[in-house]
C-alpha positions as CSV (number, residue, x, y, z in Angstrom):
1,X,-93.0,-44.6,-265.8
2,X,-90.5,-43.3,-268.6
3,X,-88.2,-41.8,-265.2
4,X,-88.1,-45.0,-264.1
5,X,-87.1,-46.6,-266.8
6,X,-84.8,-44.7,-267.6
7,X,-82.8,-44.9,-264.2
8,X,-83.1,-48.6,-264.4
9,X,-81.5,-48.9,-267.7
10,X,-78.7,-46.1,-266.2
11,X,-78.3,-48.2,-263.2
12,X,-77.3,-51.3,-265.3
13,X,-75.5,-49.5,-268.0
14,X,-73.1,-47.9,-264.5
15,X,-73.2,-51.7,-262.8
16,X,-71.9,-53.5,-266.1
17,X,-69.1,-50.6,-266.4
18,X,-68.1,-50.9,-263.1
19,X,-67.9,-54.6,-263.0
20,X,-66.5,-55.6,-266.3
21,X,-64.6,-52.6,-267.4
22,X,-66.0,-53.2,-270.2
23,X,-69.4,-53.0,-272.2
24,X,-72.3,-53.0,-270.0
25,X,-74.3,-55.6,-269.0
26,X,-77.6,-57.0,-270.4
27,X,-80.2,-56.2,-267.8
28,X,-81.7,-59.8,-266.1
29,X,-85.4,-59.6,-266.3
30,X,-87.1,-59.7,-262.8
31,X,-88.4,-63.6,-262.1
32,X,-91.4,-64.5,-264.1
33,X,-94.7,-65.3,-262.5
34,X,-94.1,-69.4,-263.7
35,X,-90.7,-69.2,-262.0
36,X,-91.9,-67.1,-258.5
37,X,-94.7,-69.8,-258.6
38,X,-92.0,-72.7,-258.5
39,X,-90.1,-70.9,-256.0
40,X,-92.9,-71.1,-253.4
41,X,-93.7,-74.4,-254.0
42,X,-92.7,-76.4,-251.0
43,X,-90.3,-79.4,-251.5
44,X,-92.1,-81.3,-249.3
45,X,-96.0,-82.0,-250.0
46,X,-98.2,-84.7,-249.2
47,X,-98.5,-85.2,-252.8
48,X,-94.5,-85.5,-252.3
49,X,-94.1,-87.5,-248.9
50,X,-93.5,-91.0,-247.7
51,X,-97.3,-92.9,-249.7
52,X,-96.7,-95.0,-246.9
53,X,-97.3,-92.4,-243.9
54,X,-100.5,-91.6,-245.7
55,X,-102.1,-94.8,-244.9
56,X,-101.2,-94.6,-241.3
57,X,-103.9,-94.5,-238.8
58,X,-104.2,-94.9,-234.9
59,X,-107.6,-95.1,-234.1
60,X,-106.9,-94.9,-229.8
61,X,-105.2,-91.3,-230.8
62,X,-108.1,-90.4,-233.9
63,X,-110.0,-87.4,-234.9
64,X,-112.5,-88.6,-231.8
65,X,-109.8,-87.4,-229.5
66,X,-108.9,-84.5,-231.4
67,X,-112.5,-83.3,-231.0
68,X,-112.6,-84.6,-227.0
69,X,-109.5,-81.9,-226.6
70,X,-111.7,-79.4,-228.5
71,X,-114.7,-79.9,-226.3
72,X,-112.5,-79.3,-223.1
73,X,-110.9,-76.2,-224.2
74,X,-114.4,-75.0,-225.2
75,X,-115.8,-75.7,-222.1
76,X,-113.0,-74.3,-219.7
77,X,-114.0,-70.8,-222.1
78,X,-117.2,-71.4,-220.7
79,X,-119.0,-73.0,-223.6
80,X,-122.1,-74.4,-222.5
81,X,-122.9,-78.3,-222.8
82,X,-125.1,-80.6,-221.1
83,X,-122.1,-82.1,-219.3
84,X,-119.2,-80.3,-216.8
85,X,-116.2,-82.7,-217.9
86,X,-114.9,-84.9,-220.2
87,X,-114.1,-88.1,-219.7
88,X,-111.7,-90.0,-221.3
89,X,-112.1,-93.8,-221.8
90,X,-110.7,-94.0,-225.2
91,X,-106.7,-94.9,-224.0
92,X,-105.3,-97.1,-221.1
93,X,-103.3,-94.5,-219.9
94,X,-103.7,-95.5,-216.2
95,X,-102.1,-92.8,-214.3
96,X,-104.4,-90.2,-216.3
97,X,-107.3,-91.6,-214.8
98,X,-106.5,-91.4,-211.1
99,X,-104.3,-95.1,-211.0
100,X,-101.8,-94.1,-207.9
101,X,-98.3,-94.9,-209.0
102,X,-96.8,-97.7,-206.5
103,X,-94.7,-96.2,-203.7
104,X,-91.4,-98.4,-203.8
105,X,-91.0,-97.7,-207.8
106,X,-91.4,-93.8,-207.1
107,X,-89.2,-94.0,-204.2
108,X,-86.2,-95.5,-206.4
109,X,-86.6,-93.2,-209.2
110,X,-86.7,-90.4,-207.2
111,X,-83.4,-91.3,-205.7
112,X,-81.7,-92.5,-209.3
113,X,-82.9,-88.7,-210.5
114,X,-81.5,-87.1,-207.0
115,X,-78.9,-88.9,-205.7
116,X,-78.6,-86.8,-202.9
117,X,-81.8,-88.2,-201.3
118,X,-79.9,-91.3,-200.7
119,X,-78.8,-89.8,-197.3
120,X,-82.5,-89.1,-196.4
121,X,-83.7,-91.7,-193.4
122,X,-87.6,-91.0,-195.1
123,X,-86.2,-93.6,-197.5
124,X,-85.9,-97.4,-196.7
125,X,-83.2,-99.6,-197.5
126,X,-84.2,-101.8,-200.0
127,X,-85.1,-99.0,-202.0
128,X,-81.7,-97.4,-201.5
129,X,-80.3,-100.7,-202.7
130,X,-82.1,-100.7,-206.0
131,X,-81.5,-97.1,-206.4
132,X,-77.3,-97.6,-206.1
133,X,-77.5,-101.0,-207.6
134,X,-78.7,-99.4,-210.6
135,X,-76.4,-96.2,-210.5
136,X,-73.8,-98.5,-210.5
137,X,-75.0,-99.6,-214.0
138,X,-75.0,-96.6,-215.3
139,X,-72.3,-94.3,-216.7
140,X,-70.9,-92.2,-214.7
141,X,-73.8,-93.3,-212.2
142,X,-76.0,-91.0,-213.8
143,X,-79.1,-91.9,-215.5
144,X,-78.6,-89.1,-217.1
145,X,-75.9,-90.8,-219.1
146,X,-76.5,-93.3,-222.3
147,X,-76.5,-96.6,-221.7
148,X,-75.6,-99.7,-223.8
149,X,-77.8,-99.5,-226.9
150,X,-79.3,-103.4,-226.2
151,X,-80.0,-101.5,-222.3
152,X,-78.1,-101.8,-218.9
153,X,-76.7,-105.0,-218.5
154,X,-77.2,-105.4,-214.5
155,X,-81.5,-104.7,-216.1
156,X,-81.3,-107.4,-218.2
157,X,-79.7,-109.7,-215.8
158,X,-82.4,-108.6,-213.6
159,X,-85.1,-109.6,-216.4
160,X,-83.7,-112.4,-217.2
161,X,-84.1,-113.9,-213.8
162,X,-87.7,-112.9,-213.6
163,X,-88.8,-114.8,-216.9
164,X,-86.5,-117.7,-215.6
165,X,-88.7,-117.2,-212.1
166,X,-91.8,-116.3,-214.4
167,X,-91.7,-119.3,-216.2
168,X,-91.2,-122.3,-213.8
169,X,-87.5,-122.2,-214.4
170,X,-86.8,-122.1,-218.2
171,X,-83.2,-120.2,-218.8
172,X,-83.5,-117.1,-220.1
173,X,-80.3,-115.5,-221.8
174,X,-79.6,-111.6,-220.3
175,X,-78.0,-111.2,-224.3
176,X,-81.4,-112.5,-225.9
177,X,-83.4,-109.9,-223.9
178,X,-83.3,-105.9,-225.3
179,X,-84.8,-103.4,-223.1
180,X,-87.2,-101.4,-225.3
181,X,-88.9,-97.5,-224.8
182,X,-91.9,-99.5,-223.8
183,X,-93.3,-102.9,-225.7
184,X,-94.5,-100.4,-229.0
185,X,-90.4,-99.6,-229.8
186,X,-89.5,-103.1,-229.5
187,X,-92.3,-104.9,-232.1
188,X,-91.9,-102.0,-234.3
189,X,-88.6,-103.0,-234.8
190,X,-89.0,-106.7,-234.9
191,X,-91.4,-106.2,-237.9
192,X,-88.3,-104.0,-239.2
193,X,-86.5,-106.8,-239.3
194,X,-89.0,-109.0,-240.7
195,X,-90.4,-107.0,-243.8
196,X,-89.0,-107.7,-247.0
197,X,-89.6,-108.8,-250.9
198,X,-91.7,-106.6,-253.4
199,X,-94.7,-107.8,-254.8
200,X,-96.3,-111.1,-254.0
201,X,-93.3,-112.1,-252.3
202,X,-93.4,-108.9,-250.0
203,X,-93.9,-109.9,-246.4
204,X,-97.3,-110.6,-245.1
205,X,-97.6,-110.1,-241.5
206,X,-100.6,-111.9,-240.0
207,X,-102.6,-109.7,-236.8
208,X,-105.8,-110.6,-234.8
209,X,-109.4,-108.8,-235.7
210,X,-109.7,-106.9,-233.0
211,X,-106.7,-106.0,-233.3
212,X,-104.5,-102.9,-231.3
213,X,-104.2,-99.8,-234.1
214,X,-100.1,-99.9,-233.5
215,X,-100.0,-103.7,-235.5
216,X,-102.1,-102.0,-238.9
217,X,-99.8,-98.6,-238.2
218,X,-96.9,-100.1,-238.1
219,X,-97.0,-102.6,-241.2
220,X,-99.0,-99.3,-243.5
221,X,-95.5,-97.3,-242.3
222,X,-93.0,-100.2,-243.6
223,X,-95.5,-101.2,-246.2
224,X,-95.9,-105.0,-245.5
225,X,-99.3,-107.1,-246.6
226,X,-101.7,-107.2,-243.5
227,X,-102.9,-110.3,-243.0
228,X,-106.1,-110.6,-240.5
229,X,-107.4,-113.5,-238.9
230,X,-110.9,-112.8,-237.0
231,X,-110.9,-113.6,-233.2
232,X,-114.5,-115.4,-232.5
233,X,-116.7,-112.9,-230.8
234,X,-119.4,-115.5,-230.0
235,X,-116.8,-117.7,-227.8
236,X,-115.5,-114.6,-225.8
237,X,-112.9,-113.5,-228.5
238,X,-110.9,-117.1,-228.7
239,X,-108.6,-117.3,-231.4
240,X,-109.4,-120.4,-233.1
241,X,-106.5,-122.2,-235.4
242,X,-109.5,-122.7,-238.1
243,X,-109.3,-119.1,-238.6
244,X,-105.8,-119.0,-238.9
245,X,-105.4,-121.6,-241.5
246,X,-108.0,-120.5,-243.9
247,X,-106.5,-116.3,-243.0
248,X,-102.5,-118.3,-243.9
249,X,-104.3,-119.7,-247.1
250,X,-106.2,-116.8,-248.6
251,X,-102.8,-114.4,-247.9
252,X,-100.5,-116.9,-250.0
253,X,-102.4,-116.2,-253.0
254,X,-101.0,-112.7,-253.0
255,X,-97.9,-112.2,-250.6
256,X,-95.6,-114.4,-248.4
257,X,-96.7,-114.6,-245.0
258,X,-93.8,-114.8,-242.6
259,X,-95.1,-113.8,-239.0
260,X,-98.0,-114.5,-236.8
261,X,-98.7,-111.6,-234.1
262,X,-100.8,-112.6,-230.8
263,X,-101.9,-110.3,-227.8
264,X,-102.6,-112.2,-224.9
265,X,-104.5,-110.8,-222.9
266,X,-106.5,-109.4,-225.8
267,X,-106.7,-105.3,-226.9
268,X,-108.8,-104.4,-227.3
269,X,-111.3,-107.4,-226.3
270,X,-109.5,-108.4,-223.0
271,X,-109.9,-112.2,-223.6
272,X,-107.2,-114.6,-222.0
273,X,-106.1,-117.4,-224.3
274,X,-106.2,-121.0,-222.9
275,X,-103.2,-122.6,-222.7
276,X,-104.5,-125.1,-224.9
277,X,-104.7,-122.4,-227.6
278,X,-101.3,-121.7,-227.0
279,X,-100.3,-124.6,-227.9
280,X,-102.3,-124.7,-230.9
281,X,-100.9,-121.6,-232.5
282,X,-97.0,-122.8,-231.6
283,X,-97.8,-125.8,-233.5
284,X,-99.5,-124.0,-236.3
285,X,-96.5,-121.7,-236.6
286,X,-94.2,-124.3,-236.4
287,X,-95.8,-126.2,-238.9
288,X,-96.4,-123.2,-241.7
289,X,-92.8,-121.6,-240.6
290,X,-94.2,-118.5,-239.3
291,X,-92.0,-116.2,-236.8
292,X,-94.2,-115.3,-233.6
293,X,-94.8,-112.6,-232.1
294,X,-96.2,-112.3,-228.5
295,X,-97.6,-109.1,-227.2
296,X,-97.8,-109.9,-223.3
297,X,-98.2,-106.5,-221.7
298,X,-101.2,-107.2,-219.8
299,X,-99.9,-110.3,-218.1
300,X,-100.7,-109.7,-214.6
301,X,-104.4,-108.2,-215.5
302,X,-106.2,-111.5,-215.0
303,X,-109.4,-111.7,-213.6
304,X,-112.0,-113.9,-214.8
305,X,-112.4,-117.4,-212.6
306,X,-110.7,-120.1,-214.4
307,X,-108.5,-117.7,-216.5
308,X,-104.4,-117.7,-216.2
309,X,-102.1,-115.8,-218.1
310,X,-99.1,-118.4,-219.5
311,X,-96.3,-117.2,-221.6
312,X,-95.8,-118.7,-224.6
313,X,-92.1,-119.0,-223.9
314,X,-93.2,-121.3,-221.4
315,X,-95.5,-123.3,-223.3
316,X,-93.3,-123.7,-226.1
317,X,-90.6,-124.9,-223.8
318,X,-92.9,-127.5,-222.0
319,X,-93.8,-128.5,-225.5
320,X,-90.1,-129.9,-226.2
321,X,-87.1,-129.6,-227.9
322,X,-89.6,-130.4,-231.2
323,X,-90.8,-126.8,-230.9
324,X,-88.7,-125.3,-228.2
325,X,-85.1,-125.7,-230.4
326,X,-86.7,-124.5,-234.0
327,X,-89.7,-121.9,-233.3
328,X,-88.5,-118.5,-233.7
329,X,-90.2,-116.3,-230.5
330,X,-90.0,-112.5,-229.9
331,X,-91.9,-111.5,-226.7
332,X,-93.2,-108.7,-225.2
333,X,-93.6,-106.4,-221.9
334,X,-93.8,-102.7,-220.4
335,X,-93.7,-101.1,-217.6
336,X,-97.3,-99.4,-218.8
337,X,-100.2,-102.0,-217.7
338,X,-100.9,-104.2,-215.6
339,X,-100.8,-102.9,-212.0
340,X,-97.8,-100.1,-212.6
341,X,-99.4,-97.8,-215.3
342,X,-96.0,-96.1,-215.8
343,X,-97.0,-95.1,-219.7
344,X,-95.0,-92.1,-219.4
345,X,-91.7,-93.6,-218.4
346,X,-91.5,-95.5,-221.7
347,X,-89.8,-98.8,-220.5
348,X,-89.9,-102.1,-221.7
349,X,-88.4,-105.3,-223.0
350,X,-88.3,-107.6,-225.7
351,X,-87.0,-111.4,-225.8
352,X,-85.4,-113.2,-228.7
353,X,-85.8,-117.2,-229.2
354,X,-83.7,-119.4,-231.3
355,X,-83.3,-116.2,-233.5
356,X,-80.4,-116.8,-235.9
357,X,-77.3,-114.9,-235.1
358,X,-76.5,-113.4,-237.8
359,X,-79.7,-111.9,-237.9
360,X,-79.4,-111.4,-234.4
361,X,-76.6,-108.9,-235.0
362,X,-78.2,-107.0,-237.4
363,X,-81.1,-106.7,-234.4
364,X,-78.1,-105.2,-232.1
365,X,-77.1,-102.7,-235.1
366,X,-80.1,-101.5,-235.7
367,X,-81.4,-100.5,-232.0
368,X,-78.2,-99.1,-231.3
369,X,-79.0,-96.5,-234.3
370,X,-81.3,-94.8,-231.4
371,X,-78.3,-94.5,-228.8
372,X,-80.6,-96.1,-226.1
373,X,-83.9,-96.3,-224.5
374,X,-85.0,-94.0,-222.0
375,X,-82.8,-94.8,-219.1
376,X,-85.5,-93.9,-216.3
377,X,-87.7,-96.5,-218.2
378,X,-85.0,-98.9,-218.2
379,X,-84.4,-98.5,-213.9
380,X,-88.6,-98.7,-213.9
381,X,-88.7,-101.8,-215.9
382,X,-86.0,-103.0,-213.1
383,X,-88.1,-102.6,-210.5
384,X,-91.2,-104.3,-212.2
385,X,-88.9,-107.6,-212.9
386,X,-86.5,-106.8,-208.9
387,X,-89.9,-105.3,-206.6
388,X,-89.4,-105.9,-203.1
389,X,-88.8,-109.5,-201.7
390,X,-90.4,-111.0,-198.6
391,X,-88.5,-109.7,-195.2
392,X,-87.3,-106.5,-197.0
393,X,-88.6,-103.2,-195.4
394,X,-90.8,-102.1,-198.3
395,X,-92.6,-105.8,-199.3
396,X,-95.8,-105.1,-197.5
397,X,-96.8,-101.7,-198.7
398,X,-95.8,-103.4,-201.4
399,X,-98.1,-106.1,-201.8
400,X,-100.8,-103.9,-200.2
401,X,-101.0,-101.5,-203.1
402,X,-99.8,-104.1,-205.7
403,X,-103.4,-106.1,-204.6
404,X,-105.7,-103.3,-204.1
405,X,-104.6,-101.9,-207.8
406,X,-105.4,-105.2,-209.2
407,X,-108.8,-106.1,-207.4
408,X,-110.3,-103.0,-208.7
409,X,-109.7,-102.8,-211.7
410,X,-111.0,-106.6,-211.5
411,X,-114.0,-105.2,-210.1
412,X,-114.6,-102.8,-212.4
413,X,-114.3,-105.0,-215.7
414,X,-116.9,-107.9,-213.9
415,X,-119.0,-103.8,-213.5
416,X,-118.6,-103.0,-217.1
417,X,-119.8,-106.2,-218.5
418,X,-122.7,-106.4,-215.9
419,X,-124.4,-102.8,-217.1
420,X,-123.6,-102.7,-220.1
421,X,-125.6,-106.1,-220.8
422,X,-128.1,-104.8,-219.5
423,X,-129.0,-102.5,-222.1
424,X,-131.0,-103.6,-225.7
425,X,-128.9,-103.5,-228.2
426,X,-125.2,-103.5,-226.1
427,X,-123.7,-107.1,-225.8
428,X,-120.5,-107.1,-223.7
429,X,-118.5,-110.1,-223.4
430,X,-116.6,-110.6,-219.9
431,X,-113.7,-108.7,-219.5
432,X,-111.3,-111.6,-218.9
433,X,-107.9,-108.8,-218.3
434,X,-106.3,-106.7,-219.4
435,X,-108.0,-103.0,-219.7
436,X,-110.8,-102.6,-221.8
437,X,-114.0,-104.0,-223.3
438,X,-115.4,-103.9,-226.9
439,X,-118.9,-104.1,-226.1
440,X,-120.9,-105.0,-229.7
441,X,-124.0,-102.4,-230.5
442,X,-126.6,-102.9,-232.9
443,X,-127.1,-99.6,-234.7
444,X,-130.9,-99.1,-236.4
445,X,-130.2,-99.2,-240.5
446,X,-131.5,-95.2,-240.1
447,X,-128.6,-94.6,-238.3
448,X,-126.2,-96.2,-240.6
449,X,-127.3,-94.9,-243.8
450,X,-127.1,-91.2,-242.4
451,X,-123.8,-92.2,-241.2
452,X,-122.5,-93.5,-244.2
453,X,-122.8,-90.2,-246.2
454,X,-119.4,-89.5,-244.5
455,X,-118.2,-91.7,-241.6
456,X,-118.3,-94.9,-240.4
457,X,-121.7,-95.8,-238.6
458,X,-119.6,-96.4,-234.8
459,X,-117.7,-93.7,-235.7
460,X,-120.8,-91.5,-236.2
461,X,-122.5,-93.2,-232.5
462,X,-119.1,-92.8,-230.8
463,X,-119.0,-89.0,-231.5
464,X,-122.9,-88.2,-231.2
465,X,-121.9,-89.9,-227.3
466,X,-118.9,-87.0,-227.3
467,X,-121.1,-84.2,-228.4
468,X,-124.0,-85.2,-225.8
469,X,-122.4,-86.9,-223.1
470,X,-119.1,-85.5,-222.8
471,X,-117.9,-89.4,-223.3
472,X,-114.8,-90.2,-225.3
473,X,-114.7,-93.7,-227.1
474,X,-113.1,-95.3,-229.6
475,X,-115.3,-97.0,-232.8
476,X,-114.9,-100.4,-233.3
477,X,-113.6,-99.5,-237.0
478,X,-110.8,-98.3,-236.0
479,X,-109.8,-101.6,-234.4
480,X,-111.0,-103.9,-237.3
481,X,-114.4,-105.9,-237.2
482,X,-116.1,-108.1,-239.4
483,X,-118.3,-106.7,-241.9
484,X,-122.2,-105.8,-240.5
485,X,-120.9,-105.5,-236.6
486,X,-120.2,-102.4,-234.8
487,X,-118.6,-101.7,-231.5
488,X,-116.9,-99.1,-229.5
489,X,-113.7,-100.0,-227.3
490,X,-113.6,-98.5,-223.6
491,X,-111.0,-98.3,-220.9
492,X,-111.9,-100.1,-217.4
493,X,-109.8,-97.4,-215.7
494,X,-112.1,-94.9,-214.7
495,X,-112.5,-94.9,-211.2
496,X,-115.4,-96.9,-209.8
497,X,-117.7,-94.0,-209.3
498,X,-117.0,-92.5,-212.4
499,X,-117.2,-95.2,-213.7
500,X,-120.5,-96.1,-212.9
501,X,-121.3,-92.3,-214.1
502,X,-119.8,-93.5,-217.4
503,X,-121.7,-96.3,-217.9
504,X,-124.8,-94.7,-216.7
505,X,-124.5,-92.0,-219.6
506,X,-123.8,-94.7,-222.4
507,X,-126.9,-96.6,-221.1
508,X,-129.2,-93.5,-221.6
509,X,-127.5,-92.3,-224.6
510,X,-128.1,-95.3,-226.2
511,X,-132.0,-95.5,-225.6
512,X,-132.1,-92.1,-226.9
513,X,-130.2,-92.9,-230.0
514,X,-132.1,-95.7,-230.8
515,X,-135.5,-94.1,-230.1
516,X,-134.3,-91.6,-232.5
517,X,-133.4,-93.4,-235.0
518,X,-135.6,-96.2,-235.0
């Protein structure tokens, strides 16, 4: 020890001469423990982070799922379980669940990606149209290039003329429509927008019970006031201006509501709002100067008798110019429902209405921050607005896959209702679109209190199914329910004779569970 000493003293006494010329200098002590501790601290903690991220959650994406990956990991390592696979009805991602993509969309895409297929006879012409119509668009007709940060303008032409088309002939504006990577991108930043004020004047944004997990997420992440409003379970999910009025009154009392959020068809309860309702809630907001916002992704997935999807656009419009020249609309749509399924592509588009333009630049500004939306996305949500026309070589196949996508997944929601009423203690309201059902189950109060020493009591059923059935759902909770109800939230895209399997397993899992814990 005294060596060592010594040659450390002699190294600094030889370092200090050297360097200074001059005396030597005073040897730094090594770093104290205090300050090595401080070192390794990182800068960012969650003690540290964004409070706001903390409170996000996304039920569709939650620790179920995470444990549903787990399970088929384990069981390709050979794990043993009382199932072989897991099936996964917690998400509506179409395609993942055997949905075949349509022919003519694929056909374009492949030749925007490869123009060289262009010269390939396998390809018919109205598909090569689309595919140079839309190179054209592009910058140096590559969709590989950016495009204009509000989206191609030949797309939103194209859009523009299918709302017009859509809705019976009201004009729609190609500047008041922004393509979007898919409908998520575009309310996200509407709410942006819309989020302002500290305290009881920060902005309350008010979203259905039910409601989809990307609404709650998003307003947690900018740190607006979540206002609900309970859909009315025992009239098939209807929205019911009642409900509204007393959710509007209770939220003034401690922030300043500004926007009212519908999804029509529902997620998760797949109810289709009369247009009677409609016109309720434009009145309402137009009355209690509310912005709307209408989440219309799943408007060709209509298939209960007497059901019909209308825009709200439309219905406002038909209203007059009492409603039509003051109401402030944003709408929705994507490329990833209704009969395409195209989640992966990320394309969509949102509409703006009598949206002040001043405001309306700062929209411009701010999605140009993120360059542009996925350009693919953009030529898919092209072809949902531009698919083939009658006499063009590609209409029939066409149609042909168009209906046959559509009638089964109508099939399989009137399927879902049908079994799952049929079991004690399930209730399932019809499945008027969209994609899923939100079945209600009444859980023995056994079962809740063991659930309650650390999860949610659907949250506790839903992964109990997992674990025994190989079954992945999604709790009710993490959707939003009134107090005392449970449910779980299930895809209708399984196909049929899986998902009759599906529905077989939650039938017997259920009588188990309740024998158990009864």
């Amino acid at each position: 020890v005294c060596v060592c000493v010594c040659v450390y003293a002699c190294v600094w006494v030889t370092v200090g001469l050297v360097s200074r010329g001059g005396p030597p200098l005073t040897p730094r002590s090594p770093p104290g423990r205090s300050v090595q501790r401080m070192m390794a601290e990182k800068v960012l903690t969650v003690d540290t982070m964004n409070s706001c991220v903390k409170k996000v959650e996304y039920a569709v994406r939650g620790p179920i799922v995470l444990r549903a990956v787990q399970i088929e990991k384990e069981l390709k390592e050979g794990v043993q379980k009382p199932f072989s696979e897991v099936i996964k009805a917690n998400i509506g991602d179409a395609h993942a669940m055997g949905q075949q993509p349509i022919t003519f969309f694929r056909q374009v895409l492949a030749m925007c990606s490869y123009p060289e297929l262009l010269d390939d006879d396998r390809f018919p012409e109205d598909a090569k149209g689309r595919a140079r119509r839309i190179l054209q668009g592009c910058g140096g007709q590559s969709i590989g290039a950016y495009s204009a940060s509000q989206g191609i303008e030949c797309v939103r032409q194209d859009v523009a003329r299918y709302v017009e088309r859509r809705d019976g002939g009201v004009p729609s504006d190609p500047d008041n429509i922004y393509l979007t990577t898919g409908a998520s991108d575009g309310i996200v930043t509407m709410l942006k927008l819309l989020v302002a004020g500290e305290g009881r004047s920060r902005t309350g944004v008010m979203i259905s019970i039910p409601q989809y997990p990307l609404y709650s997420a998003a307003l947690a992440e900018l740190g607006a006031v979540q206002v609900n409003y309970f859909l009315n379970e025992e009239r098939c999910w209807s929205l019911d201006v009642s409900e509204l009025r007393r959710a509007l009154a209770d939220a003034r009392r401690h922030c300043n509501p500004r926007a009212l959020c519908i999804i029509n068809p529902g997620n998760p309860t797949g109810q289709v709002q009369s247009r009677q309702c409609i016109e309720d809630v434009i009145r309402f907001a137009a009355k209690e100067r509310l912005f709307l916002m209408a989440d219309e992704v799943y408007q060709d997935n209509v298939y209960a008798e007497g059901c019909e999807f209308h825009s709200f656009k439309k219905v406002l419009f038909e209203m007059g110019p009492e409603f039509s020249s003051t109401v402030e609309l944003a709408s929705f749509h994507s490329t990833s429902k209704c009969y395409m399924g195209e989640c992966g592509f990320r394309g969509g588009y949102m509409e703006v209405v009598n949206m002040d333009p001043e405001v309306k630049a700062q929209l411009t500004k701010l999605v140009s921050v993120r360059l542009c939306p996925p350009v693919p996305g953009q030529a898919l949500m092209d072809l949902v607005v531009n698919p083939p026309q009658p006499g063009e070589p590609s209409y029939s196949t066409f149609i042909r896959e168009r209906k046959a996508t559509l009638s089964s997944l109508a099939e399989r929601a009137r399927l879902t209702e049908q079994i799952l009423n049929t079991v004690p203690g399930i209730a399932c309201n019809p499945v008027q679109g969209a994609m899923y059902s939100f079945p209600r189950v009444t859980l023995p109060a056994r079962a809740i209190r063991e659930a309650e020493r650390g999860q949610a009591p659907d949250m506790f059923y839903c992964m109990k199914l997992l674990e025994e059935t190989g079954i992945c759902l999604v709790p009710g909770s993490g959707f939003g329910q009134r107090d005392g109800t449970f449910h779980f939230r299930m895809t209708i895209l399984p196909p049929t004779d899986k998902l009759k399997i599906l529905l077989s397993k939650v039938k017997d899992f259920h009588q188990r569970f309740i024998q158990q814990y009864s």
